[in-house]
N, C-alpha and C positions, 0 to 999 in steps of 0.2 A: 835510790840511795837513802830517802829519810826512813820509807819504810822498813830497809835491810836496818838501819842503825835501831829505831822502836824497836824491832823485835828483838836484836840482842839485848837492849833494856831490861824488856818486860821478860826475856828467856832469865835475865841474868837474875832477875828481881824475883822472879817466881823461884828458880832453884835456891834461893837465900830463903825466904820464905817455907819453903818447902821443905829445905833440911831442918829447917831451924822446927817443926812445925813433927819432926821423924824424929828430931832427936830430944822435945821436950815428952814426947808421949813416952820414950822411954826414962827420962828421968823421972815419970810419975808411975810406973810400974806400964809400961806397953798400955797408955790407957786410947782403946780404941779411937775417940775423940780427934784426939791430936794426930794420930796415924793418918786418918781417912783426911783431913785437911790436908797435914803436907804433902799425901798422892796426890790429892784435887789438885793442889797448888798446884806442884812439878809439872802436873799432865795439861793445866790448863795453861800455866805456860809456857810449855810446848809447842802445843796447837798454835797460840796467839804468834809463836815465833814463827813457826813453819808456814802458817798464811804468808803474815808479813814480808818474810823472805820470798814466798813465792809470787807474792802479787811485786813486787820490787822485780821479780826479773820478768814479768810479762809487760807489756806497753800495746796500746790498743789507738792507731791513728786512724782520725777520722776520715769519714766521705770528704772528695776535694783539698786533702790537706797533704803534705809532703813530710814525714818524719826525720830531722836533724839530729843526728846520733853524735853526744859527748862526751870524754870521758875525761874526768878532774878536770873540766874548763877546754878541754882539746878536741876540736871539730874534726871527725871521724870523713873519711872520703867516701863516702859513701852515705843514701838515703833511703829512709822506710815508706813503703807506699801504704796506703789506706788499707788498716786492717787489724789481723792483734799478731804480736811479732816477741820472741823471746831475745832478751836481751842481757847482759852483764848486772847483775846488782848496784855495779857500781857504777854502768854508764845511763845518761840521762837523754832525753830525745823531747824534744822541739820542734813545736807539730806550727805548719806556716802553709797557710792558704795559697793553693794555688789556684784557687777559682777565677775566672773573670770579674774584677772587680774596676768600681765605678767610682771617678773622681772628679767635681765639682770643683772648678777655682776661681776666684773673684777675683780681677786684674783689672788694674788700673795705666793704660796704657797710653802712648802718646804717637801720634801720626807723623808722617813725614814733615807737615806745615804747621807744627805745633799744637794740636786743635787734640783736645783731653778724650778718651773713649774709655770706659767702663766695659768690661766684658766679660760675660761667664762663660768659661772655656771645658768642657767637659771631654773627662779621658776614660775609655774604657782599658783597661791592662791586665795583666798576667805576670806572673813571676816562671822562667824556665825551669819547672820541678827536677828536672834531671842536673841543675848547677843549684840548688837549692841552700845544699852547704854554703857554697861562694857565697850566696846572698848573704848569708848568718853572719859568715866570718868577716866581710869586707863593709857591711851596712848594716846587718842586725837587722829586727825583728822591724823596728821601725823606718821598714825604707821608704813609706810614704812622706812621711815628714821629711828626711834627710837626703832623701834623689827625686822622687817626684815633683812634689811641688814644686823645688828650684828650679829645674829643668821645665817645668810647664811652664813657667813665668818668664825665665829667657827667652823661649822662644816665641812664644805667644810675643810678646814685648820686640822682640829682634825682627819678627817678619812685619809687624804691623809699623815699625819706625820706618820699611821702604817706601812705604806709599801716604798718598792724601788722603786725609777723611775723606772727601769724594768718590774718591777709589777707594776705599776700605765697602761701600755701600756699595758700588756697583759690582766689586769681582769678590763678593764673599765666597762663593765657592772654592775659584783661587787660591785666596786667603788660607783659607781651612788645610787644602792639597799642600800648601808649602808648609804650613807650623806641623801636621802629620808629618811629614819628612822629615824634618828637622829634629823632631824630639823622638820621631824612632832610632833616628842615630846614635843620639845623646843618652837615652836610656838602654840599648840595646849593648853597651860596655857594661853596664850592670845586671844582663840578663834577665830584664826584665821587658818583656811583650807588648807594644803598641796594636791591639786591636782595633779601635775605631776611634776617632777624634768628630767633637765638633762645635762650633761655634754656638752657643743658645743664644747669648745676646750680646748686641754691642748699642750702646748707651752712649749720644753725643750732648753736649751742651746747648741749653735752649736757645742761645744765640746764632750756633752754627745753624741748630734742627729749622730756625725759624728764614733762616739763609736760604735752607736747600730748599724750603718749601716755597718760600716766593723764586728762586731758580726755578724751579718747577713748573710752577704757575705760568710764569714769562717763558718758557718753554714751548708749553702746551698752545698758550695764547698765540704765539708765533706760527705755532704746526696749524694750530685752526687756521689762522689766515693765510695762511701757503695752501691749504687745501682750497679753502675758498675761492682764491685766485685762480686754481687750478679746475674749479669747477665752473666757474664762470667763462674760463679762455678757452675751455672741451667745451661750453653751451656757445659760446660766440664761435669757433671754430665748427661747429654744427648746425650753426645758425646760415651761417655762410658756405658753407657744403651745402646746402640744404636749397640758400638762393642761388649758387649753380648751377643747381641739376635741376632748379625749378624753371633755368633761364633756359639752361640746353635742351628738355622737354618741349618749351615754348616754341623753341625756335625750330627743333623737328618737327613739331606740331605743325608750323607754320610753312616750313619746307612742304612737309608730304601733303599740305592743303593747295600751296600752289601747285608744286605738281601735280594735282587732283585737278584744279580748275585748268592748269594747261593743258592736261590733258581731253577735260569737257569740250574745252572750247578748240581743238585741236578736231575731237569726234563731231561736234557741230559743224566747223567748217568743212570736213569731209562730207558732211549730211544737205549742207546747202550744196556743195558743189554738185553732190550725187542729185539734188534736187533740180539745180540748173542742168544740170546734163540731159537726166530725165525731162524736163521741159522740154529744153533743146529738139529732144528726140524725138517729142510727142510733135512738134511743131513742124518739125520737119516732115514726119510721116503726113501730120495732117494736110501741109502743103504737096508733098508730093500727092495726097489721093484729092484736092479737089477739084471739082468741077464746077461748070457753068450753073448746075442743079445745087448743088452746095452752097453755091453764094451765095446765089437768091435766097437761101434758107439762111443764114446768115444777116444778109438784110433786112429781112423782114422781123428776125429777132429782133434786131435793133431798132426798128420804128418805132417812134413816139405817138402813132397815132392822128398827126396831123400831116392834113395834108399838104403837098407845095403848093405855091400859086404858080410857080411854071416849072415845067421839066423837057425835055428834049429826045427824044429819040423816036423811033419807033418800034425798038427790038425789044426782049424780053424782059431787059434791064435798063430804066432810066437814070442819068445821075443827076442828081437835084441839086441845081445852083441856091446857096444861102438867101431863099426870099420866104419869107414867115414861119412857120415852125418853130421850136424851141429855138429861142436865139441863142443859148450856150452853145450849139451843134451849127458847123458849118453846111457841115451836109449832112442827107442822110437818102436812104435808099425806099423806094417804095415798090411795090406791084406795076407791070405794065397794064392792069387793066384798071382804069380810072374808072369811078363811079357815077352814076348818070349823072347825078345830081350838079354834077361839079361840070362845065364846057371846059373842053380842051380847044386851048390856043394854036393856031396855024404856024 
């Protein structure tokens, strides 16, 4: 529009010029001079007109921006996408980012148990290019200022008043999931896009900070000593397992050893018996086979060598009554044939 009005200006201006510039060359005799200016004139603006008008009806909207087409102050239904577009002279267009755009907010907020948190809340958003007009018409150009940030700060503010600073630290994630929700809603009547939210920081006061940190501490100090106990009651529980199996060990030990010696001495008394029997037998064969010839041989093993001083008989075998000889031996057996040297008594 301001271009269409310039060039009828400067059209309007040049053709005054220009005749005026036609019509003194003939009040001085057609003197060439003045001729050749008021052509220049006229034709130059012309030209300056015809650009002007023609750049006034082209409009060229950018990469990422959405074109809001007006005409005398009245928002047109309709929008121009990135690019160069021909338009009315007299209608105006209003070029509004629809890119992903990114927004930092500083809040000061308060917990469930009154305890102050500091937090920067970052919004990534979008404006719905295809309702773009609506946005112009209902919010204007500045709807960062005039929907965003309110709406960031309620909600951020509304979800952090359900919980404790305690719980603000432990379910941040949480956190984050319900204020997205919240403020997708709340901006989504103004067609404008909740792409990603998130908490960068929350900021407690050094009184609280220095609260959770000995909580912590006596925490922790606790956890050790429950492990500890528990590592000592598994060594003493293993300790004791251990004197158990060292007792029941023993005592199999000690089973399968007596049964080892019951049974030695079990195989011994079988070995004496087997012994005594074997005797038995030997004694008995040997009494069943002796003879008169065997005894004798027998006796005479047994002689000590000395002689009796009396004996009696006259047959093969005398038996010697206890008179000198080994006195431990009541008797003993000698030869029926006495040696010269010795007289035999009547």
């Amino acid at each position: 529009m301001f271009n269409l009005i310039v060039g009828i200006l400067i059209l309007a201006v040049g053709l005054f010029v220009g005749f005026y510039l036609l019509k003194k060359s003939k009040a001085y005799g057609a003197k060439p001079g003045y001729k050749m200016a008021g052509i220049g004139t006229l034709a130059a603006a012309g030209v300056v007109c015809v650009v002007l008008i023609v750049s006034s009806m082209m409009i060229s909207v950018p990469t990422g921006h959405t074109g809001v087409v007006t005409v005398f102050g009245r928002v047109e239904n309709y929008t121009l996408d990135a690019g160069m577009h021909a338009k009315a002279p007299w209608s105006k267009v209003i070029t509004m980012d629809n890119r992903v755009q990114k927004a930092s907010v500083n809040l000061s907020c308060f917990s469930s148990d009154i305890q102050e948190v500091q937090t920067v809340y970052t919004l990534n958003y979008q404006i719905n290019k295809n309702n773009a007009q609506e946005i112009y018409s209902t919010v204007g150009i500045s709807y960062y200022d005039t929907v965003i940030t309110p709406n960031v700060a309620e909600a951020v503010k509304t979800i952090m008043a359900r919980y404790t600073a305690e719980e603000l630290i432990g379910s941040r994630d949480k956190l984050a999931s319900e204020i997205e929700t919240l403020l997708t809603t709340q901006l989504r009547r103004y067609n404008i896009e909740v792409v990603s939210t998130a908490i960068e920081d929350m900021d407690f006061t050094d009184a609280f900070t220095n609260a959770v940190e000995e909580k912590q501490v006596a925490a922790q100090n606790k956890l050790k000593a429950e492990i500890e106990q528990q590592q000592k009651t598994i060594e003493q529980r293993a300790t004791s397992e251990r004197d158990v199996i060292k007792a029941n060990a023993e005592a199999e030990v000690a089973k399968i050893q007596a049964e080892a010696d019951l049974e030695v001495t079990k195989i011994q008394a079988d070995a004496a018996e087997y012994a005594g029997q074997k005797e038995a037998a030997k004694n008995r064969a040997i009494s069943e086979a002796l003879t008169e010839e065997l005894l004798q041989y027998y006796y005479v093993q047994q002689w000590n060598g000395v002689l009796p001083q009396t004996y009696l008989g006259s047959d093969n075998v005398s038996t010697i009554i206890g008179l000198g000889g080994d006195k431990t031996s009541s008797s003993a057996t000698v030869p029926t044939q006495v040696p010269s040297s010795v007289p035999a008594e009547p």
